[in-house]
Every structure is written in structure tokens, then in C-alpha cells.
C-alpha positions as CSV (number, residue, x, y, z in Angstrom):
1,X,101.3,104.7,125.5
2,X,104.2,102.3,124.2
3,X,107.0,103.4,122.1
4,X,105.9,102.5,118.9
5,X,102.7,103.9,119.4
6,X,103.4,107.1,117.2
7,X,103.7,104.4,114.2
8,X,100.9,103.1,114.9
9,X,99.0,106.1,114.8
10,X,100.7,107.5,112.0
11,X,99.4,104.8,109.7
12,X,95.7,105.2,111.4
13,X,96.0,108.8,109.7
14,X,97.2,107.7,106.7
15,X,94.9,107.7,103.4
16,X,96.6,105.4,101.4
17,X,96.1,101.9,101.9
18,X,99.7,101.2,101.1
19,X,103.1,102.6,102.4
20,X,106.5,102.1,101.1
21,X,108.9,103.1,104.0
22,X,112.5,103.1,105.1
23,X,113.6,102.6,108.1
24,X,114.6,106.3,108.5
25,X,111.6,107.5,107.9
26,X,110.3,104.7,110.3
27,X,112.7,106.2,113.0
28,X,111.7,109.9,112.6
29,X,108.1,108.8,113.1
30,X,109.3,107.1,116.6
31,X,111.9,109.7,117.3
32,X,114.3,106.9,118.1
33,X,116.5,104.4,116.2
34,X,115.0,101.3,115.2
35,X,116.8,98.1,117.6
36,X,119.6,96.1,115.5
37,X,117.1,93.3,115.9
38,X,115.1,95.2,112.8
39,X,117.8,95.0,110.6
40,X,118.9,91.3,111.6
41,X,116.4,89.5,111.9
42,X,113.1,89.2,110.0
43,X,111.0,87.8,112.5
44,X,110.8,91.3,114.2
45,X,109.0,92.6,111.0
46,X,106.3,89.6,111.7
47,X,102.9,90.5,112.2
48,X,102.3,88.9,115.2
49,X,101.3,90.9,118.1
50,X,100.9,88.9,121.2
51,X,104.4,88.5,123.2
52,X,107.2,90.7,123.0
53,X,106.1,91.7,120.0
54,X,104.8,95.5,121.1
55,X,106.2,97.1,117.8
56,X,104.0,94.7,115.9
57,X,101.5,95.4,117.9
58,X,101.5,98.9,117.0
59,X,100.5,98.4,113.4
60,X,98.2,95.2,113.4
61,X,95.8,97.0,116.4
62,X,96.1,100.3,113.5
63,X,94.6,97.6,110.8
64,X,97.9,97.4,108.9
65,X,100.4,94.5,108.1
66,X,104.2,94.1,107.2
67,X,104.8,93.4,103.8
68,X,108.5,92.8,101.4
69,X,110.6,93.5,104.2
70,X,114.1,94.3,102.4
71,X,116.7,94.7,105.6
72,X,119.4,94.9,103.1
73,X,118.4,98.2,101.5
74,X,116.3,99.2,104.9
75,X,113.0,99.6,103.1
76,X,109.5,97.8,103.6
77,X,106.2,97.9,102.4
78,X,102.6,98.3,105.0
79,X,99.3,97.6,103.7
80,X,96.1,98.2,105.3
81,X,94.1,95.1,105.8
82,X,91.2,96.8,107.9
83,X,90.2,100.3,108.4
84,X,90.0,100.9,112.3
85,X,86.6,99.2,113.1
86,X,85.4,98.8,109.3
87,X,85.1,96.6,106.8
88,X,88.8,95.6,105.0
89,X,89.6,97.4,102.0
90,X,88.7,95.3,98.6
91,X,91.1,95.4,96.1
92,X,91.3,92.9,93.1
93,X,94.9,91.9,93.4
94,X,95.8,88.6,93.7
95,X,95.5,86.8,97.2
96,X,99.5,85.7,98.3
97,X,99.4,86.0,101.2
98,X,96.5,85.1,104.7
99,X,95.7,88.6,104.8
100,X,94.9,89.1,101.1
101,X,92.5,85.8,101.6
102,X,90.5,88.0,103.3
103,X,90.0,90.3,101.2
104,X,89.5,88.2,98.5
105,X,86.9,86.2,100.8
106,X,85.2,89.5,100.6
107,X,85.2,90.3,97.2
108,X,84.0,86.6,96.3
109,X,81.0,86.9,99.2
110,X,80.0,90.8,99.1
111,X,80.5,90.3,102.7
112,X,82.6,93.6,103.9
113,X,82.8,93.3,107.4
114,X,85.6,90.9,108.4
115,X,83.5,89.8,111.1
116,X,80.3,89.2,109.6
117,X,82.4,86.8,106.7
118,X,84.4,84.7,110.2
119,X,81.0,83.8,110.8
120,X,79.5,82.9,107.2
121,X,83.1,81.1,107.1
122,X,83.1,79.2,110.2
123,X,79.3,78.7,109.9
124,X,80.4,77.0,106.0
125,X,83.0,75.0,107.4
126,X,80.6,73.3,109.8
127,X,78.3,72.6,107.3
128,X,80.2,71.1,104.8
129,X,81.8,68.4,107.7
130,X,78.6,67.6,109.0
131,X,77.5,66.9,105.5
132,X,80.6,65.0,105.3
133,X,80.4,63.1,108.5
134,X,76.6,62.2,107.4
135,X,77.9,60.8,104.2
136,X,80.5,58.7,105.6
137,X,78.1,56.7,108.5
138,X,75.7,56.2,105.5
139,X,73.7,59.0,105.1
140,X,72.1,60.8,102.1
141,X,72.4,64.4,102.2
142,X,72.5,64.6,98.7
143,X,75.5,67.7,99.0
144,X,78.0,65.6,101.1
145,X,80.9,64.0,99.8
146,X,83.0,61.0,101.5
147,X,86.4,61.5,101.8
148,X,88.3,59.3,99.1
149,X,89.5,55.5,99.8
150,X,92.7,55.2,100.4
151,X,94.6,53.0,98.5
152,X,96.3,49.4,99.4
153,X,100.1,49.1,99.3
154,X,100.9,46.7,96.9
């Protein structure tokens, strides 16, 4: 079990889909003060969980993400972009940020499971460029679109 483990699974057993937290109620949860690191630099609040990164790791493996980290006032905000194994949580707020876009993704689609919409996503993307590479070498598929001419320098 790593350190920040008990963080992790304190936001697993939350019901809320948001948290608003300091950093001492952060530390109480890990039994440990947070490293100077947190309150320096914001990179360690990054969601990224490969690396060094085990604290990070923590909450994105819990299906939760860093949000409005304030280190001057020692507060910041988690959300919960995917229940533990289920479909994200659809909300309607506005996307701002690339885990919203998957939420919103969802909402547009009806497709819940984040999964499921990776596929219908990827399987658009390919779609749409093979129509597009048609187009361009002359074809007629009648959805493609060429990519516009560029213009001349004058």
C-alpha cells in the first residue's frame, strides 16, 4: 500500500462527486504532512500518474482529478470524473477542462461508459479522415471534405 493510499481511498468512499479540501484536512487523512513541494509547486497537484507522481496516482486510480489548486490559502478542489469501474458522472456544466470533455462527450452521445465512447470516438475519427483522404485523391464519398487550399504569398 503507498502512502497516499488512505487519500485515495477516502475519495472512493465518498458520495459526493466533488470535494473542497485543505491541505490539513488532506494531512489528517494521510496522517503525515503534506511535502513543501505541495505548497510550491503546482505541478505536484497535476493529475498525471505515471512517474514519480504516486500521490497523483492515488486519486486518478480512485476516478478523481485535481481541480483550482489555491497553494496560497492551502485549499483545493477534487472532482470525480469516473466512479471506480462505471460510467463517468454526467453533469451539465460546462466543459473547461479534458476531463469535463468527457463528460460532455457523454452527455452529447448517451454513451456512459468512458470506454464504450473511446471507441465510438476513435472509430469517428477514422472515419471522418478516411473520408477525407478519399476526397482529396479524387474520390466521391459524398460526406468527405478536402482540407482548404492554402493560399499564395503575394
Amino acid at each position: 500500500m503507498g502512502k497516499y493510499e488512505p487519500l485515495g481511498d477516502h475519495l472512493r468512499a465518498m458520495r459526493d462527486d466533488r470535494w473542497n479540501a485543505s491541505f490539513d484536512e488532506i494531512e489528517h487523512i494521510l496522517g503525515f504532512r503534506l511535502p513543501n513541494s505541495a505548497r510550491e509547486h503546482r505541478a505536484w497537484w497535476s493529475n498525471q500518474s505515471g512517474g514519480n507522481h504516486s500521490q497523483a496516482a492515488a486519486w486518478v486510480k480512485a476516478g478523481w482529478e485535481t481541480r483550482e489548486v489555491d497553494q496560497k490559502r492551502e485549499r483545493i478542489r477534487f472532482e470525480r470524473v469516473q466512479s471506480c469501474g462505471q460510467a463517468a458522472t454526467i453533469s451539465d456544466r460546462r466543459p473547461h477542462l479534458s476531463a469535463d470533455l468527457w463528460v460532455e462527450a457523454a452527455r452529447i452521445t448517451g454513451i456512459k461508459d468512458r470506454g464504450e465512447l473511446e471507441r465510438a470516438a476513435a472509430s469517428a475519427l477514422i472515419q471522418r479522415e478516411a473520408a477525407r483522404t478519399l476526397a482529396l485523391m479524387g474520390g466521391s464519398d459524398p460526406g468527405a471534405t478536402a482540407a482548404p487550399r492554402e493560399r499564395s504569398g503575394a
